[in-house]
C-alpha positions as CSV (number, residue, x, y, z in Angstrom):
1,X,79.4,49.0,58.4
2,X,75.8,47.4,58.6
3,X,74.4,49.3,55.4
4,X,76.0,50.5,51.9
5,X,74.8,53.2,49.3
6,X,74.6,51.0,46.9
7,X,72.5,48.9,48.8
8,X,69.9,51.6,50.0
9,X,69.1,53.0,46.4
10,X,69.1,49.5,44.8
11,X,67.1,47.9,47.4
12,X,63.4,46.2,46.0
13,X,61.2,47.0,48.6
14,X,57.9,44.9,48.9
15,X,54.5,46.0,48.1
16,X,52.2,47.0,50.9
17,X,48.6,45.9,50.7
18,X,46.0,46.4,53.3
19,X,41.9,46.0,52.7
20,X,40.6,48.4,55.3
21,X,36.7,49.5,55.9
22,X,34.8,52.4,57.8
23,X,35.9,51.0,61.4
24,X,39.4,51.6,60.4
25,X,38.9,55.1,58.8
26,X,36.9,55.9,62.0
27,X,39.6,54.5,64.3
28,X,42.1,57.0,62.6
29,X,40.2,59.8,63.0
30,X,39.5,59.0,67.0
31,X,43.5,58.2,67.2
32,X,44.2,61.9,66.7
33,X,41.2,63.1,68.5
34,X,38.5,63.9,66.5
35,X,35.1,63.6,68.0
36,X,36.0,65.1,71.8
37,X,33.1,67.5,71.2
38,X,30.0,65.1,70.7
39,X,27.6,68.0,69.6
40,X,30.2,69.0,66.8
41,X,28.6,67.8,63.9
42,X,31.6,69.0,61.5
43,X,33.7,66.4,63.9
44,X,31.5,63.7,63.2
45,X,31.5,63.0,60.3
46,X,34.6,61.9,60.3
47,X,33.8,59.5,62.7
48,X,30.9,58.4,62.4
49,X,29.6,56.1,59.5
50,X,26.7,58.1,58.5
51,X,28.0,60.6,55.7
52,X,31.7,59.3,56.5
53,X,34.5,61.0,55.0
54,X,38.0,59.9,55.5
55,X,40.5,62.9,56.8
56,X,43.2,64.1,54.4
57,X,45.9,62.4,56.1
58,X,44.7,59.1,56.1
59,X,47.0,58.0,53.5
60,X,49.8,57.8,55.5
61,X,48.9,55.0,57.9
62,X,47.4,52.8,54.7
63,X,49.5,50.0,53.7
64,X,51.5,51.4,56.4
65,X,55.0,49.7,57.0
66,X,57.8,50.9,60.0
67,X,61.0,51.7,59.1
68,X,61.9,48.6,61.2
69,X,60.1,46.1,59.1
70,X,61.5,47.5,55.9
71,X,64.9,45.3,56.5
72,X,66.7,47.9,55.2
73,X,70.0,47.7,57.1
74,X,69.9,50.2,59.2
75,X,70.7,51.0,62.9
76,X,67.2,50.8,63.8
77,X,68.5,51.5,67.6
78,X,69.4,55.4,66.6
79,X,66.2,56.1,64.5
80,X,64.7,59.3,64.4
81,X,61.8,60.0,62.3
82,X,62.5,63.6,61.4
83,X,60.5,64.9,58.3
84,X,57.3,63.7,56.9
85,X,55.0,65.1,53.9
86,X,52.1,64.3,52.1
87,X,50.7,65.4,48.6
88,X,46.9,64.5,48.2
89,X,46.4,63.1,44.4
90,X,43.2,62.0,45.6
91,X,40.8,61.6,48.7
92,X,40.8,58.1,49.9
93,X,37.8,56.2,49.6
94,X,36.1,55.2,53.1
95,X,37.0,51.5,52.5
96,X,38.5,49.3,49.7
97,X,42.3,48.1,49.2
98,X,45.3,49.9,48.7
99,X,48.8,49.2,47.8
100,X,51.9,51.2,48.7
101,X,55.3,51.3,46.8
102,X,58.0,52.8,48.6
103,X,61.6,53.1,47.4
104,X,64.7,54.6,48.9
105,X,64.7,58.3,47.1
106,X,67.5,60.1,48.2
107,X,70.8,59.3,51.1
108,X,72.2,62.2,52.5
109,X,75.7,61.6,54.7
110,X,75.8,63.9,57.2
111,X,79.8,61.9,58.4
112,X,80.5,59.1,60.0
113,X,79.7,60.1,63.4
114,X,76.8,62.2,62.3
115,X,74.6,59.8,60.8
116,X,72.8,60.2,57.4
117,X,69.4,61.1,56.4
118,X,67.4,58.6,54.4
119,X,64.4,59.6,52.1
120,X,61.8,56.8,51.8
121,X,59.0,58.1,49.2
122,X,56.2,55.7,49.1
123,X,52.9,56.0,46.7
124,X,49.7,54.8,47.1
125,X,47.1,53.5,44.8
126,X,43.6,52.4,44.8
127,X,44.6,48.5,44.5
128,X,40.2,48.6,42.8
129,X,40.4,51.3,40.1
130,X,44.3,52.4,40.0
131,X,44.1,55.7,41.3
132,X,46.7,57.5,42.5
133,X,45.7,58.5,46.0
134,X,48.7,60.0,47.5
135,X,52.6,60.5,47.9
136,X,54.2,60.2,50.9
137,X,57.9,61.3,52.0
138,X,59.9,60.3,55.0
139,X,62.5,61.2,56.3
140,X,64.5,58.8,58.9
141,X,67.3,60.4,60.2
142,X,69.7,57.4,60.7
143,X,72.2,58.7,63.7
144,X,74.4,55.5,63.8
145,X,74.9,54.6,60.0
146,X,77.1,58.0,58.7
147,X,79.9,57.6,56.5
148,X,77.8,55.2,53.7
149,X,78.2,58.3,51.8
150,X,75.3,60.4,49.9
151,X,73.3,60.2,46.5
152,X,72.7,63.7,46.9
153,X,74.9,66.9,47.4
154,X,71.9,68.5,49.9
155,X,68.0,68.0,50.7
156,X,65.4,70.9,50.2
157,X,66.1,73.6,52.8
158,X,63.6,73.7,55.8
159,X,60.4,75.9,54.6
160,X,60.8,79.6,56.4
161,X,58.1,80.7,59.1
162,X,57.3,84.4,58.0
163,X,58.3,86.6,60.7
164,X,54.7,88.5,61.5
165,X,52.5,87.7,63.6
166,X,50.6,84.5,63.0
167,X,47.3,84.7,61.5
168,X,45.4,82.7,63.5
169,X,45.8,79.9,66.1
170,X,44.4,76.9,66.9
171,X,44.4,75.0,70.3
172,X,44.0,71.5,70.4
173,X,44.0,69.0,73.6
174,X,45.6,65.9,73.3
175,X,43.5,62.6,74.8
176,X,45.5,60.9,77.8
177,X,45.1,57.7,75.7
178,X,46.0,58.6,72.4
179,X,48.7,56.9,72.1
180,X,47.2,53.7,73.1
181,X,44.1,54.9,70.4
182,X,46.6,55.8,67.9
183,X,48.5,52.5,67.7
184,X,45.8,50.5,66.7
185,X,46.2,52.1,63.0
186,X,49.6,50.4,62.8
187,X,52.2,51.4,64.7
188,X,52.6,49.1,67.7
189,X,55.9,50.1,68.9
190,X,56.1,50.1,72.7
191,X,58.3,53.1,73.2
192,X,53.9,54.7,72.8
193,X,52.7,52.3,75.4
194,X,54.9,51.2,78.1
195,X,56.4,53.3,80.9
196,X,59.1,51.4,81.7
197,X,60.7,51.4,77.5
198,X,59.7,55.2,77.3
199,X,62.1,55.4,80.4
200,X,64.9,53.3,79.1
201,X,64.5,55.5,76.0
202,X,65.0,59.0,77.6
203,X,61.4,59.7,78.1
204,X,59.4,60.6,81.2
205,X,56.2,58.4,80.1
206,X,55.3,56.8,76.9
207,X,55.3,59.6,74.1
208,X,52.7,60.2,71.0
209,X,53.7,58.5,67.9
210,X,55.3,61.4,65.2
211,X,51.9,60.3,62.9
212,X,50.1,61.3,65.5
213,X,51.3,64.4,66.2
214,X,51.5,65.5,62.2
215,X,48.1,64.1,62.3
216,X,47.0,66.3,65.0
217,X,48.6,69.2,63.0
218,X,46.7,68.4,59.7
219,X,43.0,68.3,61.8
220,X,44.0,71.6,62.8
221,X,44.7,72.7,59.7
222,X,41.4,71.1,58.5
223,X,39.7,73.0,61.4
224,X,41.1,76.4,61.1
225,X,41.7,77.0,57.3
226,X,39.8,74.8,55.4
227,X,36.5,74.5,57.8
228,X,36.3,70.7,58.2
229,X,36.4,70.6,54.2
230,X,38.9,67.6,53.2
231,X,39.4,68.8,49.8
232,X,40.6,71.9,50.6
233,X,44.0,70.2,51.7
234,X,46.4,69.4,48.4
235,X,49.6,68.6,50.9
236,X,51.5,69.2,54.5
237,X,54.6,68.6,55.3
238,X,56.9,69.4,58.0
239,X,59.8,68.6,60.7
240,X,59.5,66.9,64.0
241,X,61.1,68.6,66.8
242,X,60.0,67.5,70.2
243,X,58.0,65.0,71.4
244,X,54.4,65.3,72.6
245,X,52.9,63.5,75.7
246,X,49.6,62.6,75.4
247,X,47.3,64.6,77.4
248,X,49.2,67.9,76.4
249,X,47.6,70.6,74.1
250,X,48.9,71.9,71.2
251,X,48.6,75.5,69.7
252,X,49.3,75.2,65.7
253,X,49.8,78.5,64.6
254,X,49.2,79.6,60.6
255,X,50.6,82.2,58.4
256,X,48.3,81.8,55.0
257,X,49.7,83.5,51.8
258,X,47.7,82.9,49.2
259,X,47.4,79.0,48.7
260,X,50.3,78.6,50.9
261,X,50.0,77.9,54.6
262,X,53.0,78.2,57.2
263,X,52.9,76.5,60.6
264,X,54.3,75.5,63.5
265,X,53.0,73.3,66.5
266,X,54.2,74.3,70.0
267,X,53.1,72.8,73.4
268,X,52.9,76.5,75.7
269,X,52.9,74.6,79.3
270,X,56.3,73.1,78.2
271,X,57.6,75.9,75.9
272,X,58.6,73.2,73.1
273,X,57.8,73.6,69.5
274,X,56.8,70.6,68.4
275,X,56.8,70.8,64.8
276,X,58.3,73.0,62.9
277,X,59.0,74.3,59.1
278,X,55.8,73.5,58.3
279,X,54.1,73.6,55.0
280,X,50.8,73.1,53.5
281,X,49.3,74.0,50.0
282,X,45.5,74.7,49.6
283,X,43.0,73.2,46.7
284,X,41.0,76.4,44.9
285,X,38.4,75.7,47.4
286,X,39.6,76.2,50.6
């Protein structure tokens, strides 16, 4: 066995750091497709420098590190990135440096041929003033590294989609490049740009980074509920359940109740829910 427990709870991860400006905040916002409407004025200001504001999920490509370059033992081969979540402490600012801390939270063995899932939670400051900007959560389901045994006896159950109808829906076309966008915020992995490792992975074509995708979901969400207001987003989180191609459109559909938001992301020409269990909390404002 590559990995232990004891290893993955006790391991020191290094700090992050990463001095970023508007180009970067910009090329973000353009990754998940913001700005395919040029006379959209809510659009641009996310990218575009005049009056820039940096979109809500942001944070989790600063000081950005791959499960890969984390050395943490695993079987990188059998990866699968299957939750992620975000809780907004505070709006990034549109350039400066940040540093991320990221531990190993919580290991839960699922058996030894079943894998385990791995909790990474990683928070990130304002390296300038201190501020606490944001916590993310990961989880990596590890498919080739069960039996290392658990820290945990379960993980939060998935959030539960209200059975009524949704609320409202929002349709949102993916960009042919975006993958190819998208990576130049950090996450250069091939299996997003080249045919032939897509194949070799399982995959007709290259496929849209998971970021992307719970990128994609959070403009949405910006778009539909909070009317292009970053504040009005306190966190998201959510499971990955398919891939997207790029090119594809998504429909996010919402449930609100109260300051609670439900969704799901589906692509209709395929029939595939993309993301599912979603959950999102709204600030006062939205």
């Amino acid at each position: 066995m590559a990995v232990s427990l004891d290893h993955l709870l006790n391991l020191k991860l290094p700090e992050m750091r990463q001095t970023y400006a508007e180009k970067d905040v910009i090329l973000y916002a353009l990754g998940i497709g913001l700005g395919d409407d040029p006379t959209d004025e809510a659009q641009l200001s996310f990218v575009y420098e005049k009056s820039l504001k940096p979109l809500p999920t942001l944070s989790v490509v600063l000081a950005y590190a791959r499960v890969r370059d984390m050395k943490l033992g695993l079987n990188y081969a059998k990866i699968v990135h299957g939750e992620q979540s975000l809780v907004v402490h505070k709006q990034p600012p549109v350039q400066g440096t940040v540093v991320a801390r990221t531990r190993v939270a919580q290991v839960l063995d699922k058996g030894a041929d079943k894998g385990a899932l791995v909790v990474l939670e990683r928070e990130l400051f304002d390296e300038g003033n201190g501020d606490h900007l944001a916590t993310t959560t990961m989880t990596a389901f590890a498919r080739g590294d069960g039996g290392i045994g658990s820290s945990v006896d379960s993980l939060p159950a998935p959030h539960p989609i209200p059975e009524r109808q949704a609320d409202a829906v929002c349709a949102i076309k993916t960009l042919p490049q975006a993958a190819l966008i998208y990576r130049l915020s950090g996450d250069t992995n091939p299996l997003h740009a080249e045919p032939a490792v897509a194949r070799a992975a399982g995959f007709a074509r290259p496929i849209l980074h998971g970021l992307a995708t719970y990128g994609i979901v959070g403009h949405a969400l910006l778009k539909q509920v909070c009317h292009y207001d970053p504040s009005g987003i306190r966190s998201l989180a959510g499971r990955f359940s398919g891939p997207v191609y790029p090119g594809e459109e998504l429909e996010v559909s919402f449930w609100r109740d109260g300051d609670v938001v439900s969704l799901r992301a589906s692509v209709p020409a395929r029939g595939a829910v993309v993301f599912a269990n979603g959950r999102a909390e709204l600030a006062a404002v939205a």
